[in-house]
Backbone as CSV, one residue per row, in Angstrom:
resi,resn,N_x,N_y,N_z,CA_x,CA_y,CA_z,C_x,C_y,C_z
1,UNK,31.723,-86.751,75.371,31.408,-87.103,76.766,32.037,-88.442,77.151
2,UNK,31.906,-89.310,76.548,32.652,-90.972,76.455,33.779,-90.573,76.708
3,UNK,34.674,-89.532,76.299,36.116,-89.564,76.012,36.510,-89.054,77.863
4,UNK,35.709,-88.629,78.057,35.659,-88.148,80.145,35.493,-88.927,80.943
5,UNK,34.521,-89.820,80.805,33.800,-91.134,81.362,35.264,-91.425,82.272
6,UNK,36.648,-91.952,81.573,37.321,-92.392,83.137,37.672,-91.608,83.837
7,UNK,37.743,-90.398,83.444,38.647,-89.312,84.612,37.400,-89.397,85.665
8,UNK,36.056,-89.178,85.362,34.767,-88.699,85.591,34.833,-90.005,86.802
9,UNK,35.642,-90.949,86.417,35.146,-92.753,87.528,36.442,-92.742,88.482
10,UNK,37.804,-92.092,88.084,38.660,-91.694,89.035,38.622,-90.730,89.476
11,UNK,37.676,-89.871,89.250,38.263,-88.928,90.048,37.813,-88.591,91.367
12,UNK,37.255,-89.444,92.068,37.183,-89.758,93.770,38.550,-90.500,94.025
13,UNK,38.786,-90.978,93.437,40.241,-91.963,93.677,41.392,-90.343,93.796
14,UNK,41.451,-89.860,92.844,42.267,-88.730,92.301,42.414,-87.554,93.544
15,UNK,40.541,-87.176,93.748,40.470,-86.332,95.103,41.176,-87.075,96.306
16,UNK,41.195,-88.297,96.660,41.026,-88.934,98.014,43.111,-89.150,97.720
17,UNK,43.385,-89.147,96.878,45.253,-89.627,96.370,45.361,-87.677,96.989
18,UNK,45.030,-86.951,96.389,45.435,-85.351,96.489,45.435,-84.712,97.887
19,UNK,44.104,-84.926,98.381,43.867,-84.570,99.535,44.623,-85.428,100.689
20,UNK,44.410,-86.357,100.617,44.550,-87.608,102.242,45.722,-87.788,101.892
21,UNK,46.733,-88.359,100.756,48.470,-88.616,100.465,49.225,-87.672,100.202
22,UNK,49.036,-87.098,98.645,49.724,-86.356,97.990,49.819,-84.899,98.518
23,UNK,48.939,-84.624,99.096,48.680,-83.253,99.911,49.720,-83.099,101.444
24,UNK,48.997,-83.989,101.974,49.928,-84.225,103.836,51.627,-84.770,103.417
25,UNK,51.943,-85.289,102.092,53.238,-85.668,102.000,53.907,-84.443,101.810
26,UNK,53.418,-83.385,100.769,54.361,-82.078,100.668,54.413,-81.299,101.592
27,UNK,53.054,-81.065,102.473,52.881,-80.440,103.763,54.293,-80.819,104.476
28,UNK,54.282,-82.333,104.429,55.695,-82.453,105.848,56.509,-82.310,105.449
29,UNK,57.125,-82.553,104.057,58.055,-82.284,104.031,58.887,-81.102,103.830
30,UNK,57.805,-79.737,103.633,57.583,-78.557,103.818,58.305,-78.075,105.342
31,UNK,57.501,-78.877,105.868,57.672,-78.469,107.533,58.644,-79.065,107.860
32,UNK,59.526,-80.347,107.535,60.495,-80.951,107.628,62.043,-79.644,108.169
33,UNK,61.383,-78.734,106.848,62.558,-77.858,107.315,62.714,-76.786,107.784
34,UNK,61.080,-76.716,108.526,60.507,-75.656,110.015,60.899,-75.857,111.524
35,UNK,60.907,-74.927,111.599,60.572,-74.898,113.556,59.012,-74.743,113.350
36,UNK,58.308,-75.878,113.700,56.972,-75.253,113.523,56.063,-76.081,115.054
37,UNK,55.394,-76.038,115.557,54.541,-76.259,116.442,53.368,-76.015,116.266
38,UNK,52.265,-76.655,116.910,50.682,-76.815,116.534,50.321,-74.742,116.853
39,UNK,51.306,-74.374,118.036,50.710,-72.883,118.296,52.311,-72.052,117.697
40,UNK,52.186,-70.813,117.398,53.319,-70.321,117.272,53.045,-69.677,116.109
41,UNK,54.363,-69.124,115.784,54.956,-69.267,114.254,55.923,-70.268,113.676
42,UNK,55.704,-70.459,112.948,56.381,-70.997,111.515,57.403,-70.453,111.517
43,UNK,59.068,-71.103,111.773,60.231,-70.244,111.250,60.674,-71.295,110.477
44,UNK,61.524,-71.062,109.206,62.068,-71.991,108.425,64.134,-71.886,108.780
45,UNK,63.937,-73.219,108.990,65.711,-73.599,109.593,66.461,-74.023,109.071
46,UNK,65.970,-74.802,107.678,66.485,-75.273,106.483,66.998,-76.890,106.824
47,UNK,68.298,-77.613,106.766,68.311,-78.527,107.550,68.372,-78.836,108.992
48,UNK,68.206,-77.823,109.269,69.070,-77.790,111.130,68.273,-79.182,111.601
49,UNK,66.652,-80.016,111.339,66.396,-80.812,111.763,67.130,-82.174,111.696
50,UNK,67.246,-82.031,110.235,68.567,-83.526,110.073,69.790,-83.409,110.795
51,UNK,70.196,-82.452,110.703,71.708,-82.560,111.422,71.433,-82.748,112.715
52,UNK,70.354,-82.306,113.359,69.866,-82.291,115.113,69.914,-83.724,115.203
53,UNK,69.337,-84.527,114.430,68.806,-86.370,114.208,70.518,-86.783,114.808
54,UNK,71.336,-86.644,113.753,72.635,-87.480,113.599,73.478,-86.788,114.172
55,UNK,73.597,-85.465,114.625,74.887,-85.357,115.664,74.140,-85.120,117.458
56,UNK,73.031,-84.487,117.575,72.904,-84.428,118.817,71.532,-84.825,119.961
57,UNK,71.559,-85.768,118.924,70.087,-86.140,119.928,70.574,-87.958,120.073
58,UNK,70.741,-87.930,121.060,71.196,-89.437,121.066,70.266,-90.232,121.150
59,UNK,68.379,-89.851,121.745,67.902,-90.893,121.389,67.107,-91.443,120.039
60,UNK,66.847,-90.335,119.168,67.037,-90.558,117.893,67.820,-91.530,117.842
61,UNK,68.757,-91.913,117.833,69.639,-93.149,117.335,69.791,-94.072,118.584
62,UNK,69.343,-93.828,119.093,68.877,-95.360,120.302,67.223,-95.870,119.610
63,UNK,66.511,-95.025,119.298,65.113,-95.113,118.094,65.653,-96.296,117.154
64,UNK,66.780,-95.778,116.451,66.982,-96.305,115.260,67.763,-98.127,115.850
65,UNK,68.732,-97.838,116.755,68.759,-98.881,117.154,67.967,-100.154,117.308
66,UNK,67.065,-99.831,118.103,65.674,-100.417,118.775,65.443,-101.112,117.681
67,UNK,64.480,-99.873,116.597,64.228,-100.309,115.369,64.834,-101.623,114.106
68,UNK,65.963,-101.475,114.267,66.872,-102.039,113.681,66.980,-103.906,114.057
69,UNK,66.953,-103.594,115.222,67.231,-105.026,116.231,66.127,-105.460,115.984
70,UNK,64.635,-105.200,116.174,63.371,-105.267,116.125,62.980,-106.202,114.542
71,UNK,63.508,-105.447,113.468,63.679,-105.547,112.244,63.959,-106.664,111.788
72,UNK,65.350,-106.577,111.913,66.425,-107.818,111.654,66.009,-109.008,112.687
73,UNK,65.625,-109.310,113.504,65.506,-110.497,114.476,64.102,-110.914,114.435
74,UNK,62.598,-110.068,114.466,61.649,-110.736,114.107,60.991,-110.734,112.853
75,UNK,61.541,-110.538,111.659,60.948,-110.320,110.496,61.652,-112.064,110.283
76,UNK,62.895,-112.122,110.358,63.394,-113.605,109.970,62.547,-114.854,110.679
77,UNK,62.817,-114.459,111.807,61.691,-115.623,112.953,60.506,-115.766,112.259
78,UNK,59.429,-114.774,112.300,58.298,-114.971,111.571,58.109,-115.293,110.523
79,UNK,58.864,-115.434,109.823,58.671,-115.515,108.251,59.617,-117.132,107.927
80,UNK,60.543,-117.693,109.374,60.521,-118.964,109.251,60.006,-119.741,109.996
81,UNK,58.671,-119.249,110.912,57.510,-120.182,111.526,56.999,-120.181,110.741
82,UNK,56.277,-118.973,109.961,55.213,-119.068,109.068,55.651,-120.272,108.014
83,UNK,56.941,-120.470,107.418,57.238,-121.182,106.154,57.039,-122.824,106.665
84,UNK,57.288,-122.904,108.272,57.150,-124.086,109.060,55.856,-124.298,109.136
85,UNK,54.845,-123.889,109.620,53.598,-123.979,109.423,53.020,-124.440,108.614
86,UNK,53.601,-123.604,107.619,52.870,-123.771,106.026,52.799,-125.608,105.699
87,UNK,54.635,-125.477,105.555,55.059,-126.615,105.140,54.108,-127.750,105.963
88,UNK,53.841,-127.525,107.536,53.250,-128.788,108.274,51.600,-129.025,107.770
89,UNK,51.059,-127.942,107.049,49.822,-128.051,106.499,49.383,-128.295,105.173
90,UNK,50.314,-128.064,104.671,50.488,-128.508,103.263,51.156,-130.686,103.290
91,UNK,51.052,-130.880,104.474,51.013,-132.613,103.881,49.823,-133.269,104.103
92,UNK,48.814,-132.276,103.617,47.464,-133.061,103.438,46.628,-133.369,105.176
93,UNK,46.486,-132.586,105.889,46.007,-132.469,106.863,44.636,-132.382,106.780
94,UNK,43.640,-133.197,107.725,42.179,-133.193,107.370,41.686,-131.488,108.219
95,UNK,40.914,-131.076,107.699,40.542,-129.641,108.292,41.170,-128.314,107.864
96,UNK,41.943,-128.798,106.760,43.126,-127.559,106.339,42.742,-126.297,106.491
97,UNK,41.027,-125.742,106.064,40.587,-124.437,106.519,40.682,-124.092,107.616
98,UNK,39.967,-125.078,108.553,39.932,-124.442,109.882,41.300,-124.121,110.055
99,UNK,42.397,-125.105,110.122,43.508,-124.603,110.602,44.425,-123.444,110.434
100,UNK,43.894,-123.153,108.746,44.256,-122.254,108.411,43.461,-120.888,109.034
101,UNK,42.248,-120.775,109.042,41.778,-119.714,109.665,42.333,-119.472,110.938
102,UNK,42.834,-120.481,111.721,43.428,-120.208,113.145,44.071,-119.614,113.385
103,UNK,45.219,-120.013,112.196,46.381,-119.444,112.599,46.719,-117.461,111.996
104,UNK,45.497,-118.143,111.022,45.969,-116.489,110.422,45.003,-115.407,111.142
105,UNK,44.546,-115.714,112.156,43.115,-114.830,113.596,44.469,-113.665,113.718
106,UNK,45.861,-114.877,114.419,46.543,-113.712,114.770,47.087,-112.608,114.193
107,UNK,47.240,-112.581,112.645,47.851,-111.620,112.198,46.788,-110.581,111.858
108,UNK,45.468,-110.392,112.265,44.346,-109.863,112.178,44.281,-109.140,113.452
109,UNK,44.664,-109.788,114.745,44.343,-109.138,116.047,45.620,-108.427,116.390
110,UNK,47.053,-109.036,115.773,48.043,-108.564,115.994,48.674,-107.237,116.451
111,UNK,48.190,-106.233,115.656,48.528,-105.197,115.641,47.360,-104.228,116.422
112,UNK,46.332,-105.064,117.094,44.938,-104.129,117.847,45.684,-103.555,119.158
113,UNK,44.815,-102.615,119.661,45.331,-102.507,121.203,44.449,-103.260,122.238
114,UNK,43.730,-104.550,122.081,43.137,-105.104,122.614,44.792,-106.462,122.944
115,UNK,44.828,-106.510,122.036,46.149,-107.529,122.367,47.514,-106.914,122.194
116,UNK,47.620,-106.002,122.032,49.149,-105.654,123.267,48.635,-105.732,124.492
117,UNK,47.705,-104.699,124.849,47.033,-104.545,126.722,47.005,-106.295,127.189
118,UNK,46.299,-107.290,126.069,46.715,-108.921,126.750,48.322,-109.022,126.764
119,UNK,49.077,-108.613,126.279,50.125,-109.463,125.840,51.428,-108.182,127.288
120,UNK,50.763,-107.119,127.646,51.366,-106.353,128.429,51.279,-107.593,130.042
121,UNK,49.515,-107.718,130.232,49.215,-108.174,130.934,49.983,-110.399,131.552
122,UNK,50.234,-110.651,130.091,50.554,-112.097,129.915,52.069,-111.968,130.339
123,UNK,53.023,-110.942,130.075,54.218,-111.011,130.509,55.000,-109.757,131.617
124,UNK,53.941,-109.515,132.308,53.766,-108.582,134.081,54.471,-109.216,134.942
125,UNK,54.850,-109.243,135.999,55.493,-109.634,137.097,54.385,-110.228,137.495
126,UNK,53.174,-109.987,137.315,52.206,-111.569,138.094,51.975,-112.171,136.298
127,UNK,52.016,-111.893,135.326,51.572,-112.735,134.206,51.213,-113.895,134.284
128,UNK,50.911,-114.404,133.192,50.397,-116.075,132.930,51.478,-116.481,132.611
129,UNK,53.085,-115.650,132.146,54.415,-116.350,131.499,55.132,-116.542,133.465
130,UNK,54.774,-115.637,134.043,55.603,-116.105,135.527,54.712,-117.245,135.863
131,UNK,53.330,-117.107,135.865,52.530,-118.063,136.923,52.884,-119.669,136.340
132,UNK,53.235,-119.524,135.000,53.241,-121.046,134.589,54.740,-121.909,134.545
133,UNK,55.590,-120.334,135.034,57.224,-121.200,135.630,57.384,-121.091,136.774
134,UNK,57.043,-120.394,137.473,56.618,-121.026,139.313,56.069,-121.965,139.651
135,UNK,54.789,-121.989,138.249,54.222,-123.709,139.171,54.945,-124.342,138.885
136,UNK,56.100,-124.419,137.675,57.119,-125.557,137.300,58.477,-125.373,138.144
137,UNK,58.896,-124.580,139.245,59.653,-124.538,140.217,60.745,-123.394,139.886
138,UNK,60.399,-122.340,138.440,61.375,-121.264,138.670,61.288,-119.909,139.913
139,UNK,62.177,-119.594,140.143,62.313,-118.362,141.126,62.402,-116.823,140.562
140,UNK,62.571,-116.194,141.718,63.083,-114.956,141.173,62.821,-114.228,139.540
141,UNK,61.486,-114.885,139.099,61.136,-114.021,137.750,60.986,-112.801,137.827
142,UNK,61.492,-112.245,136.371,61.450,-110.872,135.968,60.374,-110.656,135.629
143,UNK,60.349,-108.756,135.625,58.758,-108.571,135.181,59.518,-108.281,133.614
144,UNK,58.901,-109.011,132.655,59.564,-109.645,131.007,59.386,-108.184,130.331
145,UNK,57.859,-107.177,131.080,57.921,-105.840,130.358,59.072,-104.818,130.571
146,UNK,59.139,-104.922,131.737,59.973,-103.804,133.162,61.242,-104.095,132.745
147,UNK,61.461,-105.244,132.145,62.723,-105.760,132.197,63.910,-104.963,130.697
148,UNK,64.753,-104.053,130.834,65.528,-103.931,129.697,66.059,-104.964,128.969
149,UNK,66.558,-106.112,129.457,67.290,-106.954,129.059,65.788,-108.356,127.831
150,UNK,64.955,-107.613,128.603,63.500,-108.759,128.393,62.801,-107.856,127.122
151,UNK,62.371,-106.665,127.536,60.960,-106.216,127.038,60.986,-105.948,125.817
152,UNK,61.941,-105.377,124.909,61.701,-105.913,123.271,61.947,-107.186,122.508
153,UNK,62.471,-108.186,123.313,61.645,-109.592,123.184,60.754,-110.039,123.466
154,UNK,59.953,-109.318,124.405,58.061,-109.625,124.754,58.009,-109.202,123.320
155,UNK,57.905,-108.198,122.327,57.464,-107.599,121.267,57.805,-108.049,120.281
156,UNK,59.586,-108.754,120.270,59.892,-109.527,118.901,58.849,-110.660,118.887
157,UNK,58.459,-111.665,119.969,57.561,-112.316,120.479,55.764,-112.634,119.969
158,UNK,55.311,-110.966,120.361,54.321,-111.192,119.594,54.164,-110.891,118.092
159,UNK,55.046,-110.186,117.358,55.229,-109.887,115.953,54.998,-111.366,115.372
160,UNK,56.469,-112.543,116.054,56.511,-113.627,115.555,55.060,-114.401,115.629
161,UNK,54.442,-114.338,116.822,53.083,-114.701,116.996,52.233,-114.168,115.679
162,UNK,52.045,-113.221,114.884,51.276,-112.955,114.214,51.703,-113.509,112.506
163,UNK,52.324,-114.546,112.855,52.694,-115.585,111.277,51.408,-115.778,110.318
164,UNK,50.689,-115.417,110.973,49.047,-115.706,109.981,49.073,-115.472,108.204
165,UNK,49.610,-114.165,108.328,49.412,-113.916,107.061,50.597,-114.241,105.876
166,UNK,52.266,-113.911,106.391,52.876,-114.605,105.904,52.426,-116.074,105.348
167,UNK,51.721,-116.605,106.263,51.450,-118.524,106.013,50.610,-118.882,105.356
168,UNK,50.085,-118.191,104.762,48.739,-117.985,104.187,49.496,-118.087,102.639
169,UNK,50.251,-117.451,102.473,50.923,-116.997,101.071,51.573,-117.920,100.788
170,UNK,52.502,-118.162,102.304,53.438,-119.808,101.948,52.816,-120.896,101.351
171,UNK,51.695,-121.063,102.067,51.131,-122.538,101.680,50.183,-122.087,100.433
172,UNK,49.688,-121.335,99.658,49.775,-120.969,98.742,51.037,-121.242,97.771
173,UNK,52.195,-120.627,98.005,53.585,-121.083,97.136,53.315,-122.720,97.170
174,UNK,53.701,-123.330,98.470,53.903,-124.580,98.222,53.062,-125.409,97.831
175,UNK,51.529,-125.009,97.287,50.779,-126.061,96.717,50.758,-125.391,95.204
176,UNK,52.275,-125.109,94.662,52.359,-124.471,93.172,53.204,-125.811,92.856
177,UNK,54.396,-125.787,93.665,55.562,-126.699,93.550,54.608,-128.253,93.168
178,UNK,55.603,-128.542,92.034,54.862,-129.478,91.407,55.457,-131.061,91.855
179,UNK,54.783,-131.729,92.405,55.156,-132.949,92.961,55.987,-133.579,92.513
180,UNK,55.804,-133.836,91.328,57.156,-134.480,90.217,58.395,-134.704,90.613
181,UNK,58.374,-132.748,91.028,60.267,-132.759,91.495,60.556,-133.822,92.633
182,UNK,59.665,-133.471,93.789,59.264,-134.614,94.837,60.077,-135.997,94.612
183,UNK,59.207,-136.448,93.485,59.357,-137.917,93.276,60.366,-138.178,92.796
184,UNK,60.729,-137.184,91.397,62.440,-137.640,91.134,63.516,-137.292,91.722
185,UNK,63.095,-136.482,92.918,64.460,-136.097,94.031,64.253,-138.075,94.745
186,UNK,63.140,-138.143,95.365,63.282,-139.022,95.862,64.093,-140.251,95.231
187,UNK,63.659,-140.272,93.934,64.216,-141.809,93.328,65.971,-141.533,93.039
188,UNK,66.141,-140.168,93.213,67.904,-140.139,93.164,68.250,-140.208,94.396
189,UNK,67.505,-140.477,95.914,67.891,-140.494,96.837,68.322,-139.413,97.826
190,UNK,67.376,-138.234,97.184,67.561,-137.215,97.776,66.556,-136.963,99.512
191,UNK,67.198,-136.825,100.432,66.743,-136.484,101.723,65.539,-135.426,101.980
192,UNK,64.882,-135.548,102.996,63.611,-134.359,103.219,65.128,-133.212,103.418
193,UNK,65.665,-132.759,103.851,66.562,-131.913,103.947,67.112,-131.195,102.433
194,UNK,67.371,-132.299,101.640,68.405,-131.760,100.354,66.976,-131.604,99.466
195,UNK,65.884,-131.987,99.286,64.273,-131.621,98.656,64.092,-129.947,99.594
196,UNK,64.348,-129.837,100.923,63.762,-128.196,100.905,65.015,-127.682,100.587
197,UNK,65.816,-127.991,100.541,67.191,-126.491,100.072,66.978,-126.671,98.456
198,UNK,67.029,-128.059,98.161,67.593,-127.374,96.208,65.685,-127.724,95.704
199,UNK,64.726,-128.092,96.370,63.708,-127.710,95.297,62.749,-126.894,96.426
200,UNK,62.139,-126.781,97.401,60.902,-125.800,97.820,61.581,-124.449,97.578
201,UNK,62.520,-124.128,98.617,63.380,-123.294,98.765,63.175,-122.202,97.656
202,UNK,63.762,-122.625,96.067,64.414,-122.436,94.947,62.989,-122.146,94.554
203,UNK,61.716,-123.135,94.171,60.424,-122.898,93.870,59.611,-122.150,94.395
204,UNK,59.783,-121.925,95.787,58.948,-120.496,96.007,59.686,-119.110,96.809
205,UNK,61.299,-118.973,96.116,61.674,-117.852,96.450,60.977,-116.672,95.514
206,UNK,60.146,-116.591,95.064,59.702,-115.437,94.562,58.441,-115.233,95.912
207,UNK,58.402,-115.950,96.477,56.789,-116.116,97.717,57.888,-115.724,98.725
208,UNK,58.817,-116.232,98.923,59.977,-115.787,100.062,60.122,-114.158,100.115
209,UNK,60.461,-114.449,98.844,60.922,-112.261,98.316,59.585,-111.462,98.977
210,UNK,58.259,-112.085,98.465,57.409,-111.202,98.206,56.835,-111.069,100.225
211,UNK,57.066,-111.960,101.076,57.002,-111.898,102.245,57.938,-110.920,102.789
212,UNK,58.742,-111.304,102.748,60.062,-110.342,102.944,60.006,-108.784,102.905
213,UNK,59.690,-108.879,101.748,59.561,-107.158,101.247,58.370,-106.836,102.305
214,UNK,57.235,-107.619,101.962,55.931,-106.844,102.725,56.041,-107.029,104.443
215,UNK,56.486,-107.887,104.654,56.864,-108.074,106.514,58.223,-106.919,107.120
216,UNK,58.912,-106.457,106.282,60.286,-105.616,106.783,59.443,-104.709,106.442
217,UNK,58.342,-104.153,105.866,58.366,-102.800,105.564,57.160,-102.539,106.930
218,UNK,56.260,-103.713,107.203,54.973,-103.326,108.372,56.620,-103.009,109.658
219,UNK,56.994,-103.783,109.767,58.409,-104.023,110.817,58.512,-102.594,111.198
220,UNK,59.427,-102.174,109.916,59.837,-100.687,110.472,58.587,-99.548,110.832
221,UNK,57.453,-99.996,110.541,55.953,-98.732,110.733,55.267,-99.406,111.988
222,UNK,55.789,-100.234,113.038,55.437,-101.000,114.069,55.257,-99.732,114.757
223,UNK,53.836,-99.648,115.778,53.667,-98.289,116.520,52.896,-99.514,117.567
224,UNK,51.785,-99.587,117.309,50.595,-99.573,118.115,51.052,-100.573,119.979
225,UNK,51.828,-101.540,119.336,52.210,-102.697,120.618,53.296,-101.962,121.000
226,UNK,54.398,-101.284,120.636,55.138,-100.696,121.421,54.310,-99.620,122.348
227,UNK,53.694,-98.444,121.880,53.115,-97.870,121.981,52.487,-98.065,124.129
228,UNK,51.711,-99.361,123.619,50.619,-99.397,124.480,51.101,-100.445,125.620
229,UNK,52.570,-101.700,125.437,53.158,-101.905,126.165,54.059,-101.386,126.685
230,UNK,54.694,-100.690,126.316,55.748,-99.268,127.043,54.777,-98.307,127.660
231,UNK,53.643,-98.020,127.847,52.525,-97.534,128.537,53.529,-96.203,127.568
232,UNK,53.408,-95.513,125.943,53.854,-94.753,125.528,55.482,-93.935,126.120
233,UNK,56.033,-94.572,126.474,57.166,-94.148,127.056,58.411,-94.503,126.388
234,UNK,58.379,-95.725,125.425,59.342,-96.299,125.169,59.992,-97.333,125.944
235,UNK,59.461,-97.661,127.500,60.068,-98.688,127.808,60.835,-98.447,128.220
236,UNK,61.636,-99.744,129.890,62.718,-99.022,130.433,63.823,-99.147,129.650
237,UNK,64.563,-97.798,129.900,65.794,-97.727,129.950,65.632,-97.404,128.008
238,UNK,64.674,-96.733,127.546,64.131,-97.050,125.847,64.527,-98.275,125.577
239,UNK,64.376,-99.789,126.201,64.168,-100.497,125.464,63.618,-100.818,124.408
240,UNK,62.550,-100.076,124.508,61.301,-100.607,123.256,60.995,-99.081,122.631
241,UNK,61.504,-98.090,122.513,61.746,-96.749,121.974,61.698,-96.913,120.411
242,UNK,60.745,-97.474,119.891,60.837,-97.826,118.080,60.799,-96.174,117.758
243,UNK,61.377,-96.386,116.394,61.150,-95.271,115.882,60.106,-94.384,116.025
244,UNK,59.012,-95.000,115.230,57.204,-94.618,114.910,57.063,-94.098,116.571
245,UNK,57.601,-94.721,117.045,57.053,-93.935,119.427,57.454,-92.789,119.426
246,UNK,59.030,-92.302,119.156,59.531,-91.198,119.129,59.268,-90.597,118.308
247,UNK,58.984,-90.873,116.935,58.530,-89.622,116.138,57.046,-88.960,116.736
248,UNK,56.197,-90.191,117.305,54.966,-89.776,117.826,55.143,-88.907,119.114
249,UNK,56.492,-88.875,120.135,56.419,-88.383,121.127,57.000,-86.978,120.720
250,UNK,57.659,-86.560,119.741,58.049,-85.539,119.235,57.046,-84.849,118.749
251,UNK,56.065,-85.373,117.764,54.794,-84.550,117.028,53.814,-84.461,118.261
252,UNK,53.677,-85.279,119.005,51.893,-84.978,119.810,52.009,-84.773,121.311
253,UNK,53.847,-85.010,121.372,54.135,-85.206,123.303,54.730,-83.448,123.422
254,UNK,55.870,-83.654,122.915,56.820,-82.187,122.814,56.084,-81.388,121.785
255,UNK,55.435,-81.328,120.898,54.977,-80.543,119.548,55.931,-80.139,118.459
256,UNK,56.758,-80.717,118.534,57.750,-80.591,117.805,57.751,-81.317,116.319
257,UNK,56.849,-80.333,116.074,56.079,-80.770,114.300,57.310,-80.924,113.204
258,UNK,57.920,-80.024,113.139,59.053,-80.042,112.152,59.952,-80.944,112.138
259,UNK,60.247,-81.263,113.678,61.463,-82.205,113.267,60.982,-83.265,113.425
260,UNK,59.760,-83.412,113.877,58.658,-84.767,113.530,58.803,-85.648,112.209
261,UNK,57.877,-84.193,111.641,58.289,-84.349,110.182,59.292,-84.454,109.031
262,UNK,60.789,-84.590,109.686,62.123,-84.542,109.461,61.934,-86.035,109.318
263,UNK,61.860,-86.593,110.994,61.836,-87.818,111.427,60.851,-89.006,110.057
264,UNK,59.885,-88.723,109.766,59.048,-89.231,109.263,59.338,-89.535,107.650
265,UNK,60.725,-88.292,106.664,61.499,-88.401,105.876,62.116,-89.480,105.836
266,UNK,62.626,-89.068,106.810,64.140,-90.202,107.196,63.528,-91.703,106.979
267,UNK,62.484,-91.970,107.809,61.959,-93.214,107.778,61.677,-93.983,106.635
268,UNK,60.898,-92.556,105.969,60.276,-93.060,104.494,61.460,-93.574,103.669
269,UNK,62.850,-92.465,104.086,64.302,-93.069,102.754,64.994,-94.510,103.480
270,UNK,64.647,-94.645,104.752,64.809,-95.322,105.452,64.389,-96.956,104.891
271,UNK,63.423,-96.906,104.541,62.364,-98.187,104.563,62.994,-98.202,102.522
272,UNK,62.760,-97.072,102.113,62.928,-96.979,100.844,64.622,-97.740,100.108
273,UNK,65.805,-97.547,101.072,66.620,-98.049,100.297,66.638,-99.190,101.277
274,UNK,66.466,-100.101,102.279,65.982,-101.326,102.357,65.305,-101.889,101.237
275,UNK,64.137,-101.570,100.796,63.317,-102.533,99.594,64.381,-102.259,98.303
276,UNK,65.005,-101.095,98.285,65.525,-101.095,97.092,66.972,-102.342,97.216
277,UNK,67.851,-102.538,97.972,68.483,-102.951,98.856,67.831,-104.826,98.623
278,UNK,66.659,-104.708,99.063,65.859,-106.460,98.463,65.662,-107.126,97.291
279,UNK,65.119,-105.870,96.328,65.204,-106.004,95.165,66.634,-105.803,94.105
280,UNK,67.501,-105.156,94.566,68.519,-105.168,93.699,69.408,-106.560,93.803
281,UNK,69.078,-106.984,95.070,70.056,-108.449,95.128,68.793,-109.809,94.861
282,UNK,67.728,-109.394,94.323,66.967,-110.421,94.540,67.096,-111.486,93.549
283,UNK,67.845,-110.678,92.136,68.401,-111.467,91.346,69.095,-112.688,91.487
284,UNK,69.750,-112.816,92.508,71.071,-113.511,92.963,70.219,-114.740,93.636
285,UNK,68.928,-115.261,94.267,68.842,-115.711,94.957,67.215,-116.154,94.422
286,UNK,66.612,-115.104,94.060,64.879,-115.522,93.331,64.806,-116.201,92.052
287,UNK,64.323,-117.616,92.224,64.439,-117.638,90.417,62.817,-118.380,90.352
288,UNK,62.108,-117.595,89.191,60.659,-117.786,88.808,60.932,-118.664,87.497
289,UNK,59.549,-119.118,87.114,59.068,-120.284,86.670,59.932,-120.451,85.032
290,UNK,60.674,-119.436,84.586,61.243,-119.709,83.094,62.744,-119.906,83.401
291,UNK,63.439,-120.004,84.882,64.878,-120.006,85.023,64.888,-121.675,85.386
């Protein structure tokens, strides 16, 4: 009986991995290579969904675009406020909790639909971002949502706003870095500048990596603020058309389960040779505590 005891303590873990992951993952990708819809029949098409993705659906790859830009432009921003932050709280600031709890509220509310609907509302053609450059004498403001040229920078915007948790980890790294180096950079005359490139930098790129990896991967699964500031549309002109919108407007708008579930592949190999892509060069650039 002892020799059962762990299967007997996983195996709610085991049911809940089978049923809720391991189960709905073969399902789609099953259907990946259906014509299938919530009513109907089931016909199997084999790839016809992938090839539909990359030769004839152009906004599929205005999706990926979006996505991409989204990616690459606020994962870097955020992840060098957060390291700014960190760094400004880590020189011994009286209140360090509170401040720290402050800042990390946002990466908690970030992703709610209570604050996109604020953050739709904060950058509107009447917003609190127009009302507070009119009283300072600008004209002719855009509405920052409405706007193609604007509205997935309202969104790179609030992503960067949600530095909480990145900063949390930073200033963690930087109260590892051992003062020492500090002092004998200083006595060779080394600058606050040449101390963060050849020692913070170098000392907590394994905290760099480990942000990185986990901030590009929420990046590309971004739904909820596009979602609910594009009032589900994607935004004019698909400005703000993230991936996760269109795969959702394909599965629950059109019913177009299969190539939903095509879509939802792609993403997964998508996101998958990115991290692989982080980690294979991380060599070159991460060095932990025995290098």
């Amino acid at each position: 009986m002892r020799r059962w005891a762990p299967y007997i303590f996983l195996l709610p873990w085991l049911i809940g991995m089978i049923a809720v992951t391991l189960g709905p993952m073969i399902a789609s990708l099953l259907l990946s290579f259906t014509d299938y819809s919530f009513i109907g029949s089931t016909d199997w098409v084999g790839i016809e969904n992938y090839e539909r993705m990359f030769t004839s659906d152009a906004r599929f790859m205005s999706s990926l675009g979006v996505t991409f830009t989204y990616v690459f432009i606020s994962v870097p921003l955020q992840l060098g406020f957060a390291l700014l932050i960190a760094m400004v709280l880590n020189q011994g600031l009286k209140g360090l909790a509170f401040y720290r709890s402050v800042y990390y509220l946002p990466s908690l509310l970030g992703s709610s639909v209570a604050v996109a609907i604020l953050w739709r509302q904060i950058f509107g053609a009447e917003g609190m971002v127009n009302q507070i450059l009119g009283s300072i004498g600008f004209e002719n403001l855009p509405n920052w949502i409405g706007s193609p040229d604007f509205a997935l920078g309202t969104l790179v915007t609030l992503n960067v706003w949600t530095f909480g948790s990145p900063m949390v980890i930073f200033l963690a790294g930087l109260r590892q870095v051992p003062t020492e180096l500090y002092e004998a950079a200083s006595v060779d005359g080394a600058g606050a500048w040449t101390k963060f490139w050849r020692i913070t930098v170098p000392m907590i790129s394994p905290v760099i990596f480990f942000n990185l990896v986990l901030q590009m991967i929420s990046a590309f699964q971004t739904f909820t603020q596009a979602y609910i500031v594009s009032g589900g549309s994607g935004g004019p002109v698909d400005s703000t058309l993230f991936y996760t919108l269109y795969l959702y407007q394909k599965a629950f708008r059109d019913f177009d389960m299969g190539y939903a579930s095509a879509m939802a592949w792609v993403l997964l190999l998508i996101i998958g040779l990115f991290t692989w892509l982080a980690f294979a060069t991380s060599n070159r650039w991460v060095h932990y505590g025995e290098e």
